[in-house]
N, C-alpha and C positions, 0 to 999 in steps of 0.2 A: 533045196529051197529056191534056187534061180531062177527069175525066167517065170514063177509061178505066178502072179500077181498080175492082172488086167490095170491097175489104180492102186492106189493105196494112201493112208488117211492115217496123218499124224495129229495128235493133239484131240484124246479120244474122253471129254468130258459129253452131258448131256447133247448138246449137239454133232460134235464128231461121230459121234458111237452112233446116233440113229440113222445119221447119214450114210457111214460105213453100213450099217443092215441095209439099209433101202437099195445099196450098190449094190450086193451080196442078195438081196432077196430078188433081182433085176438079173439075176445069173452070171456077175463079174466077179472076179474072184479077187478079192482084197486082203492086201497089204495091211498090217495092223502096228501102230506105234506109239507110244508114251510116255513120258517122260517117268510117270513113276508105272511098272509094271503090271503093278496090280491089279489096274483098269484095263487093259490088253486081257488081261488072266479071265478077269469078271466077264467080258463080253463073250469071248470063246465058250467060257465055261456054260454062261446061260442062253447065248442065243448063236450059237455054234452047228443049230442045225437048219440054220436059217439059211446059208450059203458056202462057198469056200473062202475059209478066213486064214491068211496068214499072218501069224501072229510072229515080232518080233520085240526084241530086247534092247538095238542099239541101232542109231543110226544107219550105221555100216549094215548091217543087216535088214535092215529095211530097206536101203536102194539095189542089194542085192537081190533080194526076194521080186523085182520089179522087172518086166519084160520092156522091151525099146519099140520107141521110144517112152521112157519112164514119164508115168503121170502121177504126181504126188499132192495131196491134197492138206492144207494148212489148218487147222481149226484151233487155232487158239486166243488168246485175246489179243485185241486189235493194240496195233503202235510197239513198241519196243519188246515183248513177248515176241511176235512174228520176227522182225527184224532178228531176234537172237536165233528159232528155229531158222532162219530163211540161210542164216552166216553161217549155222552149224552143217544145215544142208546140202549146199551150192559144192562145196569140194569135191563130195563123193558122187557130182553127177556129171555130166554126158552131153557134146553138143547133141541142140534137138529136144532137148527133158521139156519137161512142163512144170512148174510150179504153180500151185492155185492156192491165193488165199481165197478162203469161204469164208472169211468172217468177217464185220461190221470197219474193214478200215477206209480213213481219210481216203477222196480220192488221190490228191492228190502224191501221199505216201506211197497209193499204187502206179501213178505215173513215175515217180523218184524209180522204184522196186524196178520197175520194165525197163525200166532204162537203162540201168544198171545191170542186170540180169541178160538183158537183149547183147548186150558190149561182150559177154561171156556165151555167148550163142544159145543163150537158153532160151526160151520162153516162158512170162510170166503172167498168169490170167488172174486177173481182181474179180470173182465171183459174187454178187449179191445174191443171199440168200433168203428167201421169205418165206413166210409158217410156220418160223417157232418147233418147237420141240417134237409136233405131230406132225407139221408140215416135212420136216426133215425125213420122219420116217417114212409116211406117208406119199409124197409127192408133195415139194415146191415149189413155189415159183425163183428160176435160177434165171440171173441177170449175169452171162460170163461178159468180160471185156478183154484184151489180146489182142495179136492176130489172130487175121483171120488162118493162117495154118494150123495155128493152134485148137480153135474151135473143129476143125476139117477132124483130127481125131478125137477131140474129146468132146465134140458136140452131138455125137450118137448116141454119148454114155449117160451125158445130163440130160439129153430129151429123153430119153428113157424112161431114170425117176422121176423124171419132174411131174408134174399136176398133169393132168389130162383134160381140156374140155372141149366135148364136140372132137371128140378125133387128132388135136392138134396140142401138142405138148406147149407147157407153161415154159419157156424154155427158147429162148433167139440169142446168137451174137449183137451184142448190143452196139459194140467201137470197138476201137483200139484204146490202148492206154488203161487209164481209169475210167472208161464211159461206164464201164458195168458197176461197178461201186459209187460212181455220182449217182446214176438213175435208183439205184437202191437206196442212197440217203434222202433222195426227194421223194422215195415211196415211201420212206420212215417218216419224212417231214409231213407229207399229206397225210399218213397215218396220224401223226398228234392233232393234226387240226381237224380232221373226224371226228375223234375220240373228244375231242373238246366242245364241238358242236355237239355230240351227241351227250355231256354233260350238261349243256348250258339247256337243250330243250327238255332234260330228266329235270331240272332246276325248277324251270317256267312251270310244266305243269304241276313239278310238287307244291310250290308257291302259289303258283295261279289257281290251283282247282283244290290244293289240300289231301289231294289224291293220296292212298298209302303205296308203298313201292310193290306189291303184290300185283295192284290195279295197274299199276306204270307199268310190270312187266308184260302187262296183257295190251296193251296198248303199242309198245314197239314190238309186242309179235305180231299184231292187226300188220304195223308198219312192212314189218319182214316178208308182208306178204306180195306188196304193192311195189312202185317203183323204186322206194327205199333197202328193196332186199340185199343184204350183205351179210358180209360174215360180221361185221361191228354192231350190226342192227340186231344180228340174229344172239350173239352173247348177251348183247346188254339186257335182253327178255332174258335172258338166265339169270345173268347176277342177281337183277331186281327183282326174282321171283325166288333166290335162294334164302334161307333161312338158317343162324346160326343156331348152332347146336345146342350149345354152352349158355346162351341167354332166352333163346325160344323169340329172340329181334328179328328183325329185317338184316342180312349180312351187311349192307350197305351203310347199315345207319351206326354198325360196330366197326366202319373201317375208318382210321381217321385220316381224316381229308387236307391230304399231302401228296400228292403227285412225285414222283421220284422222275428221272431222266437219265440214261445213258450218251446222251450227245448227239444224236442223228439229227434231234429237229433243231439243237443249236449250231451244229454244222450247215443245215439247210439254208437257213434265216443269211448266217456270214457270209457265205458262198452266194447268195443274192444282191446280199450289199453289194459284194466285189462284182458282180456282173451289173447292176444296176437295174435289178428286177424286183420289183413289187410283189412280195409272198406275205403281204398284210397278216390273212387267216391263218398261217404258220407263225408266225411271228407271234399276233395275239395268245396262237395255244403255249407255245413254247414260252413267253412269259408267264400267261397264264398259270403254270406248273411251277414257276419261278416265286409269283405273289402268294401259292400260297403254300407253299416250304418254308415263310416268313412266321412262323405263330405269336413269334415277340411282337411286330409292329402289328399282327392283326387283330391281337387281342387288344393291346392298349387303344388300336381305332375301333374297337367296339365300344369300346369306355367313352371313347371324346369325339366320336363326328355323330351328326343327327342323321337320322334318313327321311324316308318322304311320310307325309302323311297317311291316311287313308285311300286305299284306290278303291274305283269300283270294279261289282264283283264281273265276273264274265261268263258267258254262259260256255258251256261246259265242250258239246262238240263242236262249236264255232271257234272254240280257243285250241283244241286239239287241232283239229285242220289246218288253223292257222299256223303251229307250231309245226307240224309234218310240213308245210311247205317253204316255212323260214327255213327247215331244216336240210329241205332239198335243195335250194336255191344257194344256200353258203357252201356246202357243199360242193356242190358244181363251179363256185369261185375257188375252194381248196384246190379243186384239181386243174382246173382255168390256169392258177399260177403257178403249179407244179410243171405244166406242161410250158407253159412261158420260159421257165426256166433252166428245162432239158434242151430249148427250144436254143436257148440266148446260149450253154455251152456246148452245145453240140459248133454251132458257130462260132464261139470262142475256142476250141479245142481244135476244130478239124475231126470231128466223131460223125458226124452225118449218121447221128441216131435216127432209127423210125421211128417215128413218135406212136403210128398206128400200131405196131409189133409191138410196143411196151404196154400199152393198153391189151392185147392179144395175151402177152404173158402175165399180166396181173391180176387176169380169171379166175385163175383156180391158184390152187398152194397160199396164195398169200395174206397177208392180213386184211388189206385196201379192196380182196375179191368185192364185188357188188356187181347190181344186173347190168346197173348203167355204163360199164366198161364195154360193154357191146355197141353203145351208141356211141362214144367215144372212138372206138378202134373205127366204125362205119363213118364216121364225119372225117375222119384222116384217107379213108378210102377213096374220097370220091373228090377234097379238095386238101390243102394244109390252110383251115385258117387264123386269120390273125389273132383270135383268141377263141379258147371253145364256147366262150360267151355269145358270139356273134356264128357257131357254126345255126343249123337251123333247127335240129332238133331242142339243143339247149338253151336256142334265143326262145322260141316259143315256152318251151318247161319254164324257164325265170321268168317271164312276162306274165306266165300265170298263175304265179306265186307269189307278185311282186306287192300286190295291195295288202296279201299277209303276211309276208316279209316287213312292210314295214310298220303294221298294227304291233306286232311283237318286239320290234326295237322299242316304238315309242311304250308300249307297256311296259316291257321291260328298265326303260327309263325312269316314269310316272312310279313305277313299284321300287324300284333300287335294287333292282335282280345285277347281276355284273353279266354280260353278254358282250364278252372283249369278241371273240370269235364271229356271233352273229351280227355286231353294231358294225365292224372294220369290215367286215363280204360285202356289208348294204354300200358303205360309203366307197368301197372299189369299186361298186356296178356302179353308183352313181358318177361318181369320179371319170370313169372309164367312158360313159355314155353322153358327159357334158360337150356341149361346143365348144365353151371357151372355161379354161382353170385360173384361179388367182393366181397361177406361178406370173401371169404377166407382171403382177405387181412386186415379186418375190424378187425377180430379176431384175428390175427397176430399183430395189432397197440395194440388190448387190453391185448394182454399178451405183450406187449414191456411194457407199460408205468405202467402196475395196475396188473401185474401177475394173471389175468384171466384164464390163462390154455388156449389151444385149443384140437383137436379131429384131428386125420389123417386120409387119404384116402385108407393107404395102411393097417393100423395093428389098432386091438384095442386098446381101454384105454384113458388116456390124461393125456397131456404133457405139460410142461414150457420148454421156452428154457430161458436160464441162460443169457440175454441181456447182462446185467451189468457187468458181468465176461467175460467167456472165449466163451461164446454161448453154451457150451456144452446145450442140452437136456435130460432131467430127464422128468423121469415120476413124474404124480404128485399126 
């Protein structure tokens, strides 16, 4: 058995195990391991003629089954599960090994791992992984972090399976350290605030026009065809257009309306705070999933708050349009602060992430695919600018969207629809594109009450002004 294995893939639940096939169906011969045998057993048994699988029983025999330098791959759940495979592992290995978690963990848990791991001459790669259970089998999109020697051998293995589009794998060295698992949580974080736009405008037209979810579904596959095409735009015409069994309903109108969360887009949001970057349209989504897990307080505010009166009505494809294009335009702000943010730690870390190359790998395999990632990767091509709001393609797309952007806020308002997602996009562009912000005045309260200091418009330095006394102003 030694020596047999190219990789090998410990922690073999629904994502491990398809991952392990896609390795195996890619022509590398894999290592097989789990904590209960079974699943090892199951895979061999049923999909065993898909490539060379070695199948093993015990640690010790899995790093044996492994050719050098050993590549071992992690799939279990993220935070103390890994941590215990990682303690279990590390003995039986070899300056040189590679360690790769692929699963959903903190970055900075994978910066602690490398670091620690690096001290013992190993190497450890924090893998983001994207597309879900078909993406794994399928192809991708893989986000590694590490060194760079590390990717030198196992960077041929993941461009392999990874997505494919146009010839070029889903699939780049992102950093070192944790960059590959931060850029993966801000793809989970853009992910909600998608998903959230793309509820808030399924909301408007069900409200606005009365429309049944049948007609909704044909309406974002019109979408899917246009600038809007993605992989979010292209399900949500399925869901809307599937029907449950069991009642002969719309599926959507029998699912009840509770957002569930794993933590990626509450990690997003924190990880912005501490840099001090504005990911508004994450944030919105990510509470948003938050208000309404509440059923206790939303039922009783059904009982005791009023809403708005009667609006009027709207005519039908002048409010869809409007709405496709509120919808593109917040949108382009989800991913505006996504890349602000990769942006502020790549600088904060020392990762000198490509921002154009993460747009490049987030084509195909992933959830966040859409056509617009092509105009994003070409605005990094040719400049880095200060926000993808001002690159030129997508200052023009919001400019031309911006009069129905904000017809649908204030409708949205006038109706009492909730649009935390699309109201907070409008007030970042506009925020973003003022001259002058109230913070003047903000820092004016903070040196009145807590001697804060502020900063002048006209002459260097900073300054107190003396409240409490005479007002004079001193420098400070």
């Amino acid at each position: 058995m030694a020596n047999q294995a190219q990789i090998g893939v410990t922690g073999l639940a629904v994502m491990g195990r398809n991952l392990a096939r896609n390795l195996a169906r890619n022509g590398f011969s894999v290592a097989l391991h789990n904590r209960t045998s079974a699943r090892t057993r199951s895979l061999v048994e049923e999909h065993g003629d898909e490539g060379v699988f070695v199948p093993t029983e015990s640690i010790e025999d899995f790093v044996v089954a492994l050719e050098r330098p050993r590549r071992v791959v992690i799939m279990v759940k993220a935070g103390a599960p890994t941590d215990a495979v990682i303690e279990e592992l590390v003995p039986h290995l070899d300056e040189g090994d590679i360690v790769i978690d692929c699963g959903n963990a903190h970055f900075a848990d994978t910066r602690r791992r490398e670091a620690e791991l690096r001290e013992r001459g190993l190497h450890f790669v924090g893998a983001g992984v994207s597309g879900g259970e078909e993406g794994a089998l399928l192809g991708p999109s893989i986000m590694p972090g590490g060194s760079k020697e590390s990717y030198a051998t196992l960077g041929p293995m993941f461009e392999k399976i990874a997505a494919q589009v146009d010839g070029t794998p889903c699939c780049t060295h992102v950093g070192p350290d944790g960059a590959g698992h931060f850029v993966k949580m801000v793809h989970n974080g853009i992910e909600y605030a998608d998903m959230q736009l793309i509820a808030e405008a399924y909301d408007l037209l069900r409200d606005g026009l009365g429309a049944s979810p049948k007609e909704l579904a044909e309406i974002f596959a019109e979408w899917n065809s246009g600038d809007l095409e993605s992989f979010l735009i292209e399900i949500t015409a399925e869901v809307l257009g599937h029907v449950d069994a069991a009642t002969g309903n719309a599926f959507v109108d029998v699912v009840v309306d509770q957002a569930e969360q794993k933590g990626t887009g509450r990690w997003t949001v924190q990880t912005a705070l501490d840099l001090g970057v504005p990911v508004t349209g994450i944030a919105e989504a990510t509470f948003a999933r938050a208000l309404s897990a509440h059923p206790e307080q939303r039922v009783a505010a059904q009982r005791a708050l009023p809403g708005p009166g009667t609006v009027a009505p709207v005519d039908r494809d002048t409010f869809v349009d409007d709405v496709r294009k509120a919808l593109y335009a917040s949108k382009v702000v989800a991913y505006a602060q996504g890349y602000d943010q990769m942006a502020a730690a790549s600088a904060e870390y020392g990762w000198d992430i490509d921002l154009g190359a993460m747009a490049t790998i987030w084509r195909g395999g992933c959830i966040i695919r859409a056509r617009f990632l092509d105009r994003i990767k070409e605005s990094y091509a040719t400049e880095r600018p200060a926000s993808l709001l001002v690159a030129p393609y997508f200052r023009d797309a919001v400019a031309d969207g911006q009069e129905s952007w904000r017809r649908i806020v204030s409708h949205a308002a006038q109706a009492g629809i909730p649009t935390p997602a699309f109201s907070s996009s409008l007030a970042y562009y506009d925020g973003l594109r003022a001259e002058r912000l109230p913070a003047s005045l903000i820092q004016g309260l903070r040196d009145f009450f807590g001697a804060h200091t502020y900063r002048r418009v006209d002459r260097d330095g900073t300054f107190h002004t003396m409240w409490g006394d005479d007002r004079r102003e001193v420098e400070a």
